[in-house]
C-alpha positions as CSV (number, residue, x, y, z in Angstrom):
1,X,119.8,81.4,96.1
2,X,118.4,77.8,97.4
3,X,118.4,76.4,93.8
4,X,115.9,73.5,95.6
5,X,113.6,76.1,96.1
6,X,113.8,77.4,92.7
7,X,113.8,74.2,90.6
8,X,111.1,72.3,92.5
9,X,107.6,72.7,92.5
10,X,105.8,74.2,95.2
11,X,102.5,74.0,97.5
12,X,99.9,76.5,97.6
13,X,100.7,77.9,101.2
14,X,103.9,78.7,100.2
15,X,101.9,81.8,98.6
16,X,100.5,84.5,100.3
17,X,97.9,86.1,97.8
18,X,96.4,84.1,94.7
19,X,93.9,85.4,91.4
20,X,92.3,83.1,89.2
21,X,93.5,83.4,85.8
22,X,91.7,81.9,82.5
23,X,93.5,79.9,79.8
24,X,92.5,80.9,76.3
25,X,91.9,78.4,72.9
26,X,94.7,80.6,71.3
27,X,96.9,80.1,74.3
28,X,97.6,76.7,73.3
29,X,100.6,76.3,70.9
30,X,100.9,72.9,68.2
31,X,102.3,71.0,71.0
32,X,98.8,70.7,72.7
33,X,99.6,73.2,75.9
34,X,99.9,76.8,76.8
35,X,103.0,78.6,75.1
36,X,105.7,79.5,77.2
37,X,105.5,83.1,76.6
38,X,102.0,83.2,78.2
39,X,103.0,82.3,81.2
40,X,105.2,85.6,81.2
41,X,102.1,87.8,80.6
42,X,100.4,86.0,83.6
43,X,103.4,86.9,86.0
44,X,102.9,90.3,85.2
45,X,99.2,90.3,84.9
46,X,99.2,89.3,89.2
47,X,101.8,91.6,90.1
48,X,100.1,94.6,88.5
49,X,96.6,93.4,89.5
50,X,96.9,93.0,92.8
51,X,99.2,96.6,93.0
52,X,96.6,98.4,91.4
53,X,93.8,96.5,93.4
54,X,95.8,97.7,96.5
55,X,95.5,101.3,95.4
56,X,99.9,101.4,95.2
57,X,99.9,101.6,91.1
58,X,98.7,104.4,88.9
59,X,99.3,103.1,85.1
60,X,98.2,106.5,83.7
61,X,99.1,109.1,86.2
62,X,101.6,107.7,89.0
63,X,104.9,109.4,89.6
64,X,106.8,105.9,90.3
65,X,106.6,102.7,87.6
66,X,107.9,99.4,87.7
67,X,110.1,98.5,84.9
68,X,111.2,94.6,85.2
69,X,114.7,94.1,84.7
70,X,114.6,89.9,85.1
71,X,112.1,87.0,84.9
72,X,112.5,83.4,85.3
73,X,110.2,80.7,84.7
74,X,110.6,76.6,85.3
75,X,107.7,74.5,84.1
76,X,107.1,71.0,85.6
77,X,103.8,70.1,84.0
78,X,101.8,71.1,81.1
79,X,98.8,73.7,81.6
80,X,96.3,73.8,79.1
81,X,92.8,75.4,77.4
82,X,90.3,75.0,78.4
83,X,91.7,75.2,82.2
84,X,91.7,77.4,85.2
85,X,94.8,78.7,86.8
86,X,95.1,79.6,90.2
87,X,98.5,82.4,90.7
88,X,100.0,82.2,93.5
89,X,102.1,85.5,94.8
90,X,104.6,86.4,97.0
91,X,107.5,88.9,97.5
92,X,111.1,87.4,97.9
93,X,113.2,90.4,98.4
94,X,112.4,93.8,98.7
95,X,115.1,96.5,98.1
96,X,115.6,100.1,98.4
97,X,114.0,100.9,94.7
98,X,113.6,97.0,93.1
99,X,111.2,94.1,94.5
100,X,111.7,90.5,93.3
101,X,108.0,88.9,92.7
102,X,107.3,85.0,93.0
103,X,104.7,83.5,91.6
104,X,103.3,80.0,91.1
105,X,101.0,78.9,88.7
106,X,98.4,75.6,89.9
107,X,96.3,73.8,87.2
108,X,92.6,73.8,88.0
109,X,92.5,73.2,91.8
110,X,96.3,70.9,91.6
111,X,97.9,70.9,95.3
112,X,101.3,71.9,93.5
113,X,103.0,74.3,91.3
114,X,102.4,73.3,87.9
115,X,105.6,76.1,86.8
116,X,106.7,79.3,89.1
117,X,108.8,82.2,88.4
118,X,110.1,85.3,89.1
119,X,110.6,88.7,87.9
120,X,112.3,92.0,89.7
121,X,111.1,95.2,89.4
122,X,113.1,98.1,89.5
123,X,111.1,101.2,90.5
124,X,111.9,104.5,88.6
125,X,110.6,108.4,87.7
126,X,108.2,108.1,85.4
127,X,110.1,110.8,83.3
128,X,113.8,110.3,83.9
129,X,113.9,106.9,84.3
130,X,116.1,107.0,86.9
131,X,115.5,104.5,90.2
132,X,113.6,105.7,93.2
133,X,113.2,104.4,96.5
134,X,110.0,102.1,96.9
135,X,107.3,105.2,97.7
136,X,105.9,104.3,101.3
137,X,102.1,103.1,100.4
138,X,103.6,100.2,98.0
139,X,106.6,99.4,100.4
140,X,103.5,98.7,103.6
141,X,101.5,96.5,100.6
142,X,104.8,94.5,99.7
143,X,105.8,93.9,103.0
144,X,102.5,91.8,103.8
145,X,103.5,89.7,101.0
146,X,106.9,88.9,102.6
């Protein structure tokens, strides 16, 4: 792991999908920004957004799910209500049943990453649990994201 790449902020192009996201009055913790732990949600607001907007994830009927077994998340400055965020996405590793997700966060319209993250998904049977390999259709939609 380049620990450069993972501690500095980024630029947009270094993203290959983004969604607006909107900060929230009750985002904001007593230190005047948005709390750490909404940051998380985001992350896994854009993965699961774009899958199902790609027609790859069914939350109420699909064989396969996504189960995240890791996030990370370094903040370099503050975001807060009432602004815009701008997610950046992009897959860093795709394996045969887990995908590690980046994405970068931008303030309003900043030209660099206000925090980015990561988390990894390990894809499993819906029933057992148990890991599967990536199903075909979502393998072709991660691989764009490459």
């Amino acid at each position: 792991m380049n620990l450069d790449r993972e501690t500095d902020p980024e630029p947009r192009d270094a993203y290959e999908v983004f969604r607006t996201l909107g900060t929230r009055w009750m985002d904001n913790d007593a230190y005047g920004h948005v709390n750490n732990v909404v940051y998380y949600s985001w992350f896994d607001t854009v993965v699961n957004h774009y899958l199902i907007e790609q027609g790859v994830l069914d939350i109420q009927h699909g064989d396969t799910i996504g189960l995240v077994v890791q996030t990370h998340c370094n903040y370099f400055s503050p975001i807060a209500f009432p602004q815009t965020v701008r997610a950046g996405l992009r897959v860093a590793h795709l394996g045969r049943s887990s995908v590690r997700y980046e994405i970068g966060l931008f303030a309003d319209d900043e030209a660099t990453t206000a925090a980015k993250g990561h988390f990894i998904h390990v894809y499993v049977d819906r029933h057992t649990r148990r890991p599967v390999p990536l199903p075909g259709p979502l393998k072709a939609v991660l691989e764009k994201l490459i």
